[in-house]
VOLUMDREN-794297 format. One record per residue (C-alpha): residue number from 1; residue in one letter; x, y, z. Coordinates in nm, 4 decimals. Example, Ala and Ser with C-alpha at 12.3 -4.5 7.8 and 13.67 -1.06 7.14 Angstrom:
2
    nr   rest          u          v          w
     1      A     1.2300    -0.4500     0.7800
     2      S     1.3670    -0.1060     0.7140
***
This chain:
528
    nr   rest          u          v          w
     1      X    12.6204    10.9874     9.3308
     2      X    12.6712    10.6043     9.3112
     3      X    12.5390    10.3345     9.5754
     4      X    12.6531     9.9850     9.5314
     5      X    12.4762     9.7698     9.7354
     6      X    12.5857     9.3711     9.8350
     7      X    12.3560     9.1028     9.8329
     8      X    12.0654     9.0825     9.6048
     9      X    11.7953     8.9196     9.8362
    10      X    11.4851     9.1035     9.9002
    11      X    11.6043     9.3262    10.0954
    12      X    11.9022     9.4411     9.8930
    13      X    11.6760     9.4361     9.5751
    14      X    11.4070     9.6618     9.7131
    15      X    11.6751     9.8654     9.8243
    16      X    11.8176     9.9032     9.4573
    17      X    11.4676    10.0137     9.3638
    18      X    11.3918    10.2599     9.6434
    19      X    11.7513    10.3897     9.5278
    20      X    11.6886    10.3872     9.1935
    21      X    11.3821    10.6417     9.2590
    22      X    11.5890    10.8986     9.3631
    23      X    11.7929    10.8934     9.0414
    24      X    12.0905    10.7465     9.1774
    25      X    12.3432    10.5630     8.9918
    26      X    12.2969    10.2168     9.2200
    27      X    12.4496     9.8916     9.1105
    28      X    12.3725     9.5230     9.3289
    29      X    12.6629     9.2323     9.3335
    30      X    12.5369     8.9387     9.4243
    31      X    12.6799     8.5567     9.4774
    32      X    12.3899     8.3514     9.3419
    33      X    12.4277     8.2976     8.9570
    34      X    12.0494     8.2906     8.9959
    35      X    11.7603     8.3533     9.2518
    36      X    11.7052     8.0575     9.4881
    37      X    11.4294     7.8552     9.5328
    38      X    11.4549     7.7397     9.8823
    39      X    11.2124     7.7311    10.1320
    40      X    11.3061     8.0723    10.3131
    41      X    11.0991     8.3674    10.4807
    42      X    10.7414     8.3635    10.2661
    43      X    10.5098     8.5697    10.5392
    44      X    10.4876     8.9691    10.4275
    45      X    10.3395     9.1573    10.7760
    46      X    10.0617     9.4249    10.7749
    47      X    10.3424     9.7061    10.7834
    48      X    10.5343     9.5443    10.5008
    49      X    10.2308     9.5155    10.2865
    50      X    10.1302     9.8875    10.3805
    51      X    10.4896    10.0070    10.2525
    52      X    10.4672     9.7681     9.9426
    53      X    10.1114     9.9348     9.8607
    54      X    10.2787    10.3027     9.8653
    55      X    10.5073    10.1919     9.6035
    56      X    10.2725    10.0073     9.3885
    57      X    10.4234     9.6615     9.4249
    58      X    10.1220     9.5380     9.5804
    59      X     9.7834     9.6650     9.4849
    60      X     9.4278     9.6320     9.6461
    61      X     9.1685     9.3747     9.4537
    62      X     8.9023     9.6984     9.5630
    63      X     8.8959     9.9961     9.7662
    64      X     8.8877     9.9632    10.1400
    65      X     8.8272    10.1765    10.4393
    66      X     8.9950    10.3032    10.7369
    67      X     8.6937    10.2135    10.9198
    68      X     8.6398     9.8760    10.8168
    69      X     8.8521     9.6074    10.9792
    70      X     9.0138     9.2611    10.8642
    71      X     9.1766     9.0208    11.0959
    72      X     9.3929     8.7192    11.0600
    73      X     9.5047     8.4418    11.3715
    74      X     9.8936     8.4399    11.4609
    75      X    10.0851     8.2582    11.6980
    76      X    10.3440     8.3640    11.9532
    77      X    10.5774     8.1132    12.0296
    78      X    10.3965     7.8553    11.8752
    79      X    10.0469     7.9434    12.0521
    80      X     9.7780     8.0481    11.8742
    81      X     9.6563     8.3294    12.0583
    82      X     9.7018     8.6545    11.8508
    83      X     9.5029     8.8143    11.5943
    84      X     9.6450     9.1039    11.3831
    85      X     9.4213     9.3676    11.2256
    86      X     9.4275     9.6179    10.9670
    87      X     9.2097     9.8213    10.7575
    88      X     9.0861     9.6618    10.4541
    89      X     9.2240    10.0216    10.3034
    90      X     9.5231     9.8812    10.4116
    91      X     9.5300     9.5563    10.2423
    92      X     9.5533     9.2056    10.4493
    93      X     9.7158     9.1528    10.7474
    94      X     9.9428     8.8965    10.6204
    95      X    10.0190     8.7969    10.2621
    96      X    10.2128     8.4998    10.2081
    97      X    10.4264     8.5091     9.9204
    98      X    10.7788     8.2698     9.8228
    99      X    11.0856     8.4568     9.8768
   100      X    11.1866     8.3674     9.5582
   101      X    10.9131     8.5220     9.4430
   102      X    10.9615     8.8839     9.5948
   103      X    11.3085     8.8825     9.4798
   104      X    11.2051     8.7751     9.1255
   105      X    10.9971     9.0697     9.1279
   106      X    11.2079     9.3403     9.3215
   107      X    11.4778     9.2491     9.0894
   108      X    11.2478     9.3198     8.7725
   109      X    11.1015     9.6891     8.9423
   110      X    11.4997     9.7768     9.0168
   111      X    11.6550     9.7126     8.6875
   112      X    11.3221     9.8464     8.5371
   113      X    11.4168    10.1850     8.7412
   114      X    11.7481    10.1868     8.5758
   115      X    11.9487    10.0186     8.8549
   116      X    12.1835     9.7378     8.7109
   117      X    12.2340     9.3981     8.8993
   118      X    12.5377     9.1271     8.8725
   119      X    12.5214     8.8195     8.9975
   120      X    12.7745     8.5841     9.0111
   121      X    13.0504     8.7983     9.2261
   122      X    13.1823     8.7245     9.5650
   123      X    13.3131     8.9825     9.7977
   124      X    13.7095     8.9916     9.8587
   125      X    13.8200     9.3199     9.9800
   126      X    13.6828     9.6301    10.1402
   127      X    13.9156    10.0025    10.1582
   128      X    13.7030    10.2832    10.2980
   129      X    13.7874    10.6381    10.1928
   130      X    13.7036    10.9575    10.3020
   131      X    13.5353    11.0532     9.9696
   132      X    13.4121    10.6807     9.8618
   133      X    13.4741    10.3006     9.9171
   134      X    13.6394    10.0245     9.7009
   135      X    13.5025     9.7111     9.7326
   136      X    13.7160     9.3479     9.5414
   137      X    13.5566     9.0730     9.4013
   138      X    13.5780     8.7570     9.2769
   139      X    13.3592     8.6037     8.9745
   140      X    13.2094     8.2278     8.9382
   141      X    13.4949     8.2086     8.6725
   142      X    13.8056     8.3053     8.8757
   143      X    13.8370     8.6361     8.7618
   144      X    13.8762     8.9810     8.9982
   145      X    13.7990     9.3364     8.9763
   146      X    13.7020     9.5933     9.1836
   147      X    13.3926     9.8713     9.1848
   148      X    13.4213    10.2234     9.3587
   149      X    13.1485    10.3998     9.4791
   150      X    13.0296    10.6757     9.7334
   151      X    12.8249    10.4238     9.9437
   152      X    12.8183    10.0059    10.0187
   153      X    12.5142     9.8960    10.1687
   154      X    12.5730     9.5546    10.3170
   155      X    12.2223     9.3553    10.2640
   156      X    12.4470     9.0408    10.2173
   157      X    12.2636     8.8298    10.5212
   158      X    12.3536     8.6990    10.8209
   159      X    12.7006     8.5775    10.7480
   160      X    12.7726     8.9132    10.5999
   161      X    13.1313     8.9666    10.4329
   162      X    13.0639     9.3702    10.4433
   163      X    13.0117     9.3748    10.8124
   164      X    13.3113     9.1756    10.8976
   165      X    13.5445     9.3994    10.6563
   166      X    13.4210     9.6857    10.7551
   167      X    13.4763     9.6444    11.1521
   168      X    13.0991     9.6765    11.2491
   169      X    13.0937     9.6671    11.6375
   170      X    12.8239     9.4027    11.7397
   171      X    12.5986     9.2449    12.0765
   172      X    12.5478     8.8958    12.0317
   173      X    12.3599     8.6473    12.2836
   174      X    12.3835     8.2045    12.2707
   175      X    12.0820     8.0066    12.1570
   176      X    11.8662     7.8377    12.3542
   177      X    11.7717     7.5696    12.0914
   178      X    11.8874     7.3736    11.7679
   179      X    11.6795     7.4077    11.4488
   180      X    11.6627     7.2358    11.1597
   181      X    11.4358     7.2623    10.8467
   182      X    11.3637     7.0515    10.5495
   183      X    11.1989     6.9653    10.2717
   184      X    11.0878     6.5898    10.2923
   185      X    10.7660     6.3742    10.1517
   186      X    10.5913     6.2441    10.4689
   187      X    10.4927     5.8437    10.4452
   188      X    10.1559     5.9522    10.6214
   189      X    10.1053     6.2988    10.5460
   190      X     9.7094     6.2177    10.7074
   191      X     9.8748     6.1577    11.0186
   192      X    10.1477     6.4040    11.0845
   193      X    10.0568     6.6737    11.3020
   194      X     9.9939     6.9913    11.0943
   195      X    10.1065     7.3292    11.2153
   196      X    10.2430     7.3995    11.5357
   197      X    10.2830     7.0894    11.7867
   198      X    10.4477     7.0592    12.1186
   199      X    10.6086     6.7693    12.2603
   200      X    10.8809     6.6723    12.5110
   201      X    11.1917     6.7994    12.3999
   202      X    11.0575     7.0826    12.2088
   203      X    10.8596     7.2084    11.9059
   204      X    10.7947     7.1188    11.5470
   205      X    10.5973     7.3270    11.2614
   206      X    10.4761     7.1190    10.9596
   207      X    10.3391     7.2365    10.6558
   208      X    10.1943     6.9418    10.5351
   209      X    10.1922     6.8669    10.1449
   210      X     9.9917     6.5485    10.1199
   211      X    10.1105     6.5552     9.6736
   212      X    10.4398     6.6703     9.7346
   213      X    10.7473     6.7799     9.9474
   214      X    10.6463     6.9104    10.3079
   215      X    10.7920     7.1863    10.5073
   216      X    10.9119     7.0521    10.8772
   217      X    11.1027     7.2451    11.1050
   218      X    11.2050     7.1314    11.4454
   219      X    11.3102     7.3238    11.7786
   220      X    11.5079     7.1039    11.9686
   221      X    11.6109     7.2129    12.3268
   222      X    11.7852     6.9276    12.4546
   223      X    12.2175     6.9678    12.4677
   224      X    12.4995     6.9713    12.3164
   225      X    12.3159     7.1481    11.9817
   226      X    12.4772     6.9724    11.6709
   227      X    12.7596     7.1286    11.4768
   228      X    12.6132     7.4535    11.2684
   229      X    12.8003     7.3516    11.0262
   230      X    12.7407     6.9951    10.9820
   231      X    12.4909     6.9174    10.6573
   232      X    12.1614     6.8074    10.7637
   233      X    12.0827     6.4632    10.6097
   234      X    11.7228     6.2694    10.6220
   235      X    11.8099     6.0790    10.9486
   236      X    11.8767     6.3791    11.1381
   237      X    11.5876     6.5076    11.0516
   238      X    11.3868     6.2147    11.1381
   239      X    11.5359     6.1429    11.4589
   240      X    11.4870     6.4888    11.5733
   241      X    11.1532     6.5314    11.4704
   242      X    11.0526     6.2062    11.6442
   243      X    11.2742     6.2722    11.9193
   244      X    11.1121     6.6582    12.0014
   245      X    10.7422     6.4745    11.9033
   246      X    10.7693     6.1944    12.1111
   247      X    10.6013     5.9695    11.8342
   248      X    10.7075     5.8331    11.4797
   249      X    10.7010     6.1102    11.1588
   250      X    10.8248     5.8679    10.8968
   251      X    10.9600     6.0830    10.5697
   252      X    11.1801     6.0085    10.2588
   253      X    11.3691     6.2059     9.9799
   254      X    11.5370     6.4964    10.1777
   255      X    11.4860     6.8019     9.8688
   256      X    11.6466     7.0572    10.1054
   257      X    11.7765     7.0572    10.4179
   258      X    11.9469     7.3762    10.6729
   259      X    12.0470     7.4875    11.0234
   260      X    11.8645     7.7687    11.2551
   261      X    11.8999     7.8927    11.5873
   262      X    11.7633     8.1483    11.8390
   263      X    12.1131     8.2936    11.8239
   264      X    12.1057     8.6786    11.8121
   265      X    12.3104     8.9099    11.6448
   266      X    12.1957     9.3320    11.6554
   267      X    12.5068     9.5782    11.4850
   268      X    12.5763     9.8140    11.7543
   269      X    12.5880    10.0807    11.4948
   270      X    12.4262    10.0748    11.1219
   271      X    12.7187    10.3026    10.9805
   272      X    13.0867    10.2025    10.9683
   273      X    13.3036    10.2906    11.2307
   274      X    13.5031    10.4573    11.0556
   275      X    13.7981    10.4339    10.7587
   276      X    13.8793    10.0583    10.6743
   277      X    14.1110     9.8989    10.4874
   278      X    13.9323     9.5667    10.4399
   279      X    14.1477     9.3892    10.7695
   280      X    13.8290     9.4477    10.9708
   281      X    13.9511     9.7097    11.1926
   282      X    13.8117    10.0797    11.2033
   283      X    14.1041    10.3884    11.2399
   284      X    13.8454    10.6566    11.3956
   285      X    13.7280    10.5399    11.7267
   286      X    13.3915    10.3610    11.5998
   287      X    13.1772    10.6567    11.5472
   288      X    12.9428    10.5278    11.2964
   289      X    12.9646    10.7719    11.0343
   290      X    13.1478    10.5776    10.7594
   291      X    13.0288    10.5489    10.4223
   292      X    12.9397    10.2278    10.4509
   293      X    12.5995    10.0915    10.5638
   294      X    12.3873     9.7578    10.6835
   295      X    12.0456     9.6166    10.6324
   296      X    11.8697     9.3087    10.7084
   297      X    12.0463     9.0288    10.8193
   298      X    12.3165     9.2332    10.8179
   299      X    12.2572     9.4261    11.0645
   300      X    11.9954     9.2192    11.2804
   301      X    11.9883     8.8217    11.3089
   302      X    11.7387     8.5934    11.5171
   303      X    11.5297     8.2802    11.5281
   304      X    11.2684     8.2805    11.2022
   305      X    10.9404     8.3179    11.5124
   306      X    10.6541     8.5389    11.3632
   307      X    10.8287     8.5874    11.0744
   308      X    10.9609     8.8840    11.1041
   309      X    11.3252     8.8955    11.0245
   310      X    11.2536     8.9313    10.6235
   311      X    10.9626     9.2525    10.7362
   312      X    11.2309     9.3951    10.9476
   313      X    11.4551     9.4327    10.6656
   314      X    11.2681     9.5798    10.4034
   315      X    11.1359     9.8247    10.6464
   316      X    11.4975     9.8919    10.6787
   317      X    11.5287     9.9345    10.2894
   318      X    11.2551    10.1827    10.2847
   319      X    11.3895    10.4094    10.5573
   320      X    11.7159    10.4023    10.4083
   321      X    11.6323    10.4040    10.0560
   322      X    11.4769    10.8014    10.0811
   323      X    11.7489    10.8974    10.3131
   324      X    12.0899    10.8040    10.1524
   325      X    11.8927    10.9139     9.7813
   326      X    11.9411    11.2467     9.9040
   327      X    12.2363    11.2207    10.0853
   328      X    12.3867    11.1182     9.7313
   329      X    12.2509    11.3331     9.5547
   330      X    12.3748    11.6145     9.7466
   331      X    12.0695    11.7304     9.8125
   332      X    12.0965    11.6464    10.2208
   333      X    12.3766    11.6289    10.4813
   334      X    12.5678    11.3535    10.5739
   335      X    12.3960    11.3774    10.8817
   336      X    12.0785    11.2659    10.7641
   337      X    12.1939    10.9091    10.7586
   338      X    12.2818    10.8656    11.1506
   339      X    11.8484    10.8912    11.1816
   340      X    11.8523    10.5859    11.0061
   341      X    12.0718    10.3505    11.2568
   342      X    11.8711    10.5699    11.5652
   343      X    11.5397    10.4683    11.4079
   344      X    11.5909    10.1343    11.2817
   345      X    11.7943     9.9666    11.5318
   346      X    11.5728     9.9864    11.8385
   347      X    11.3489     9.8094    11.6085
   348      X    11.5859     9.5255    11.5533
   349      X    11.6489     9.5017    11.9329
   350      X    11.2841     9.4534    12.0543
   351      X    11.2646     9.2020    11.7410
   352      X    11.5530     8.9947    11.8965
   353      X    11.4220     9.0453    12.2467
   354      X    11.0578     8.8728    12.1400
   355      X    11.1862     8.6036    11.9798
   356      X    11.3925     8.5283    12.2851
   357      X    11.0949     8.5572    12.4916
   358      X    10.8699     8.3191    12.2256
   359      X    11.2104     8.1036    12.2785
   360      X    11.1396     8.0955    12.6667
   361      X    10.7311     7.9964    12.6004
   362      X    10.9039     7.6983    12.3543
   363      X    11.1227     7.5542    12.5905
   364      X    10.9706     7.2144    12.7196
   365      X    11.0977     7.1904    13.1022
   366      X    10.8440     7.1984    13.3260
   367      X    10.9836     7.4862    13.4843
   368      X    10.8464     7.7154    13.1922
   369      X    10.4923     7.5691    13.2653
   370      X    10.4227     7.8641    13.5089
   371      X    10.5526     8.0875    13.2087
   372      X    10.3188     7.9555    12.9295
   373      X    10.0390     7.9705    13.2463
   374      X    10.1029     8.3744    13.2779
   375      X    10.1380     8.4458    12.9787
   376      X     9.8203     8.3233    12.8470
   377      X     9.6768     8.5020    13.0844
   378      X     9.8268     8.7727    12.9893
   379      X     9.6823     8.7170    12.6623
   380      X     9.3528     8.7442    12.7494
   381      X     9.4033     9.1290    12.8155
   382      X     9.2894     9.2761    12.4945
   383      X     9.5291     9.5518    12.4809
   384      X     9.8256     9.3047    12.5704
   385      X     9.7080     9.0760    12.2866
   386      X     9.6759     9.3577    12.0495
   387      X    10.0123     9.5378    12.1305
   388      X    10.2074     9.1968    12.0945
   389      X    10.0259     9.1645    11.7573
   390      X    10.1048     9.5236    11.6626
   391      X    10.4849     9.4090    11.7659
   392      X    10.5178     9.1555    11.5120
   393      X    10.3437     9.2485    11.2649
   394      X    10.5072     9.5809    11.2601
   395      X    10.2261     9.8158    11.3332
   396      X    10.3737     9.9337    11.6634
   397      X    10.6404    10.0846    11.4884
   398      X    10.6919    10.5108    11.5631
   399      X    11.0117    10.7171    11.5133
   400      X    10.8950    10.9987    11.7823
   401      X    11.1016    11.2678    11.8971
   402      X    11.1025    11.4382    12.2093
   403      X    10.9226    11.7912    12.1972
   404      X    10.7403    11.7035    11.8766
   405      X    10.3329    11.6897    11.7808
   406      X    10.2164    11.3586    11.9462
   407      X    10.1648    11.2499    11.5297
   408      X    10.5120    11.3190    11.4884
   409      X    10.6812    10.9663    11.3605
   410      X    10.3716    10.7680    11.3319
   411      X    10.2530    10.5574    11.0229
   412      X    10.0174    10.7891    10.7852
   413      X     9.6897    10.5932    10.7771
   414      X     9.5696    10.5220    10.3650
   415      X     9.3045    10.8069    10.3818
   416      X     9.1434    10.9156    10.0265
   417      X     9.2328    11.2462    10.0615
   418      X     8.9236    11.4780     9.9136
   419      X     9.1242    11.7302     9.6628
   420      X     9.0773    12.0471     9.3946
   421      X     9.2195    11.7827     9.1543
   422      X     8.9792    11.4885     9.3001
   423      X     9.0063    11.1773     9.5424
   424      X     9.3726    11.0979     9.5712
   425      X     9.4929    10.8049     9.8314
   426      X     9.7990    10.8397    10.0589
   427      X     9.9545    10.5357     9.8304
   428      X     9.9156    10.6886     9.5183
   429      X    10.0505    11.0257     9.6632
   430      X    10.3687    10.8253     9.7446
   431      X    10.3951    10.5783     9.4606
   432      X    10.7233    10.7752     9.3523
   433      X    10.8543    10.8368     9.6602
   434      X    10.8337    11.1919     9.6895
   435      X    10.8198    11.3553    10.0516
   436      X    10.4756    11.4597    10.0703
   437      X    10.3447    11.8034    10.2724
   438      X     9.9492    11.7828    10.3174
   439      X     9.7810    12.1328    10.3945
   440      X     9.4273    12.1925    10.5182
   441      X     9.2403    12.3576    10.1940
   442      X     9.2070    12.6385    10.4677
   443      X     9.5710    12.6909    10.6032
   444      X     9.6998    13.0729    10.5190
   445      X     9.9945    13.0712    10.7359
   446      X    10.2160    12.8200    10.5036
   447      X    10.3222    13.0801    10.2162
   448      X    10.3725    12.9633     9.8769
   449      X    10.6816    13.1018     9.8995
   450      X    10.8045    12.8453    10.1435
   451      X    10.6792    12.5922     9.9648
   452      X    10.8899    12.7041     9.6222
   453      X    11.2199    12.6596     9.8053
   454      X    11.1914    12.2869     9.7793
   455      X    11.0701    12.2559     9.4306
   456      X    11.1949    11.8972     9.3001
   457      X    11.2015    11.7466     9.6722
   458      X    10.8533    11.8489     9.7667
   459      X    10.4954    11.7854     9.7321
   460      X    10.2568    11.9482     9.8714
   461      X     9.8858    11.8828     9.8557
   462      X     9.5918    12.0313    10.0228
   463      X     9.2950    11.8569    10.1687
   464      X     8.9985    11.8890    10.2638
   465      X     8.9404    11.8351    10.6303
   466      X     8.7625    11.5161    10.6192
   467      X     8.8467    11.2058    10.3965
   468      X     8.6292    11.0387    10.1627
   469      X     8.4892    10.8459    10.4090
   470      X     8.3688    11.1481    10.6206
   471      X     8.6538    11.1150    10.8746
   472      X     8.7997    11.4437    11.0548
   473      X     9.1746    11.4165    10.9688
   474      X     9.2377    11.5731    11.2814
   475      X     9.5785    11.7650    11.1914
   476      X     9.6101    12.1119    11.0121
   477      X     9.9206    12.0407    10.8418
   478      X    10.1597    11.7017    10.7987
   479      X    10.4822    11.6083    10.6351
   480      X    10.4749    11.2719    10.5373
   481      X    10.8385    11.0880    10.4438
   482      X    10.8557    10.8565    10.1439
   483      X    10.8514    10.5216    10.3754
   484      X    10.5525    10.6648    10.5081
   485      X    10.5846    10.8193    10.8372
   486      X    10.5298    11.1958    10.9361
   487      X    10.8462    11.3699    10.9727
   488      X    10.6363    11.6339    11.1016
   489      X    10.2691    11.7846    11.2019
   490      X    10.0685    12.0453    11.3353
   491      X     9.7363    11.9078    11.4904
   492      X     9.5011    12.1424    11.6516
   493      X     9.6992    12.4643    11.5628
   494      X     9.7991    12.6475    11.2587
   495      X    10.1303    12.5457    11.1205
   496      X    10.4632    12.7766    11.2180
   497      X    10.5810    12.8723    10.8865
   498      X    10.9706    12.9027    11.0316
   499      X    10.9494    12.5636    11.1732
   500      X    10.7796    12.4275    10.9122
   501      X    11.1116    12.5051    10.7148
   502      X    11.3555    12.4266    10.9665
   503      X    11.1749    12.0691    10.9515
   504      X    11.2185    12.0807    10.5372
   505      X    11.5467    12.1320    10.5983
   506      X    11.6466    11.8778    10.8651
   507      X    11.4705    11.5812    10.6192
   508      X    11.5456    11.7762    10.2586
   509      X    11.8425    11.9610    10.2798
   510      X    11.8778    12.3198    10.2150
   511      X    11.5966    12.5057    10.0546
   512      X    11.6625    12.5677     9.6684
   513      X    11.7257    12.3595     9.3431
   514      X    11.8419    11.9747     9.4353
   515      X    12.2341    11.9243     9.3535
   516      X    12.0936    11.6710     9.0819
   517      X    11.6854    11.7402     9.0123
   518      X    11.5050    11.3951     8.9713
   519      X    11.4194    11.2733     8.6695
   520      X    11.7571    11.4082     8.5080
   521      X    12.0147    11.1863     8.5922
   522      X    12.1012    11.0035     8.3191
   523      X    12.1410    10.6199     8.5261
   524      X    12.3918    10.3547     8.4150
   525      X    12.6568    10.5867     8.3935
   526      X    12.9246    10.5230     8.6443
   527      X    12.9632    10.1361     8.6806
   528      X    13.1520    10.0033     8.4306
***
């Protein structure tokens, strides 16, 4: 019943905590001494805030409603022409917040939930068992030692040591441009040009800090693209900026300074192939149902357009996080994990495949002219302007099945759920992560029988038929996952009580006591 997970960014921290709420023994190795403050992914998405609300991380200034909207200007591919919405129930549509900072606070919920972090320790070795995984290290100070546990989770970015050791199978395609980002104090901050700007050999996005260090990040299309790994120094960054600008952007005192591409990297599976002994190769034929797992960078790399690649990955830490608690525990099959690869990594795919296409609007040649032409007119379509929005923000996300309620797999909206006990919201309902089964206060065909069989993995609530805000729910029965989508539903018609529990136990596991009830594992007690 032990997780360790590798890499203690956001997405490997938020993991720890999801894991940690299902009472599993998790432990995160990291190879920062201490949390970098670098100018990295800072733009949290609508769905990203909506998951961060169900866990209590983030928390509405008031109460909002489903039926009252909030909207906030994006770009796509460097042109202003989207607008994503939410509910104000919801919280905002975008919340901008330091990297550093999320980590700083993930780290603080996880090890408050009785996960345990060291930093400090580089990966070195990787031996894949049938009944666990042994993972090497090395420490800051020389020293080695090695951890065992039932499951890795590689969250250990883009140039991730797990996926390499572990033989993950991958689809890669070139880049199309040359990026490079920096921190730098502009001579004329009045003058540069703010945000997005266009010019003939590509693309530049300033924040401009007129007291202090500025953000500038160029996309430079013009061949042979610089050496990855080559350190970026001041005149580089100059000459490129003024190069893709066509005009001066005189800066000094280079505080930070990387590399970025539209290079694209999706795993072709999110479990290991197989048994590894830390050479890189699988033994089973690739299968993808090793005990060892990706996330976020991980498993999905791309060009930083629309921010999404740090929202992708803690989407994939809450889909995970439920899933492999219960596997873990015992509670679930095996099985259950393979949903999360089949769910998450279409999701990574259209991600790569739209920042490819914002690639193609950013490319200067006057060939792409007739692009940029179509597809602001394609823009002008309110349903194609709201779907792309939906897209990156994460809204558009659904884990359907074939043969299943139309509601089956979709996001459950933040109703205030009228209730015997009093107004309850979906958020607080899931603020523990509990899988969550919401009756009509009218439903007779659901026995409580049925709903004893699950009695530490379930539940269940019943509702009135309208929310506090007067609106028909328009289902008669749901089961709502901990990240927050419905596993299941009955809409117009009363629920089947025998598929009802043959949908308990394809998410929970077998009806009956969990292996290991929550709330009584005693955490801390298998690392050493």
């Amino acid at each position: 019943m032990s997780v360790l997970v590798v890499g203690g960014g956001p997405v490997g921290l938020l993991l720890a905590g999801e894991l940690a709420l299902q009472n599993v023994d998790t432990l995160v190795v990291e190879r920062d001494e201490r949390v970098r403050d670098s100018p990295r992914a800072g733009t949290l998405h609508a769905r990203s805030v909506q998951s961060l609300l169900r866990r209590g991380i983030l928390r509405l200034p008031r109460p909002g409603r489903l039926d009252l909207w909030q909207r906030s200007g994006f770009h796509f591919g460097g042109l202003p022409l989207l607008t994503i919405s939410t509910p104000t129930a919801e919280g905002p549509p975008l919340h901008n917040q330091p990297q550093s900072s999320l980590e700083a606070a993930f780290e603080g919920r996880a090890r408050a939930l009785g996960a345990e972090v060291r930093r400090g320790l580089r990966v070195t070795g990787l031996t894949e068992r049938p009944d666990g995984v042994t993972v090497g290290f090395t420490a800051t100070d020389g020293s080695t030692g090695t951890v065992t546990a039932d499951y890795v989770v590689g969250c250990d970015g883009a140039r991730s040591t797990v996926r390499e050791l572990a033989g993950f199978p991958v689809t890669t395609t070139p880049p199309s441009f040359s990026g490079v980002i920096g921190l730098v104090r502009l001579l004329d901050p009045a003058d540069a040009p703010g945000g997005w700007a266009r010019g003939p050999h590509g693309s530049t996005l300033i924040n401009v800090n007129p007291r202090g260090f500025s953000r500038v990040l160029t996309h430079d299309f013009e061949r042979p693209f610089p050496d990855r790994s080559r350190p970026v120094t001041l005149a580089e960054l100059r000459s490129t900026a003024e190069r893709v600008l066509g005009r001066e952007l005189p800066m000094r005192e280079l505080a930070y300074g990387s590399r970025f591409s539209d290079f694209t990297r999706v795993a072709d599976v999110y479990r290991s192939p197989g048994l590894v002994d830390g050479t890189g190769g699988g033994t089973d034929g690739g299968t993808g149902h090793g005990r060892v797992l990706l996330a976020g960078d991980a498993a999905h790399v791309h060009a930083p357009l629309g921010g999404q690649g740090l929202n992708t990955g803690l989407q994939d830490a809450f889909n995970l996080g439920w899933k492999l608690g219960l596997v873990a525990r015992g509670d679930a099959p095996d099985e259950l994990l393979d949903s999360y690869g089949r769910e998450r990594r279409p999701v990574a795919q259209a991600v790569a495949a739209n920042t490819r296409a914002q690639a193609a609007l950013m490319d200067p040649r006057p060939e792409q002219e007739p692009l940029r032409a179509y597809f602001a007119r394609l823009m002008d379509v309110p349903e194609a302007r709201a779907a792309t929005a939906d897209e990156i923000s994460g809204q558009s996300v659904r884990y359907a099945r074939p043969g299943t309620d139309p509601l089956t797999g979709t996001f459950l909206p933040n109703h205030t759920f009228l209730t015997a006990e009093g107004p309850v919201s979906t958020a607080e309902l899931l603020s523990d992560a509990t899988p969550l089964l919401l009756l009509a206060e009218d439903v007779t065909t659901v026995p409580n029988e049925l709903l004893a069989d699950w009695p530490d993995r379930l539940r269940t609530v019943r509702v009135a038929p309208t929310d506090a805000e007067g609106a028909a729910l328009g289902w008669r029965a749901v089961l709502c996952r901990p990240d927050g989508y419905l596993a299941w539903a009955a809409g117009a018609l009363e629920p089947d009580p025998a598929e009802l529990a043959g949908e308990l136990a394809r998410w929970l596991g077998p009806a009956g006591p969990g292996a290991v009830p929550r709330g009584q594992l005693p955490l801390g007690g298998v690392f050493k």
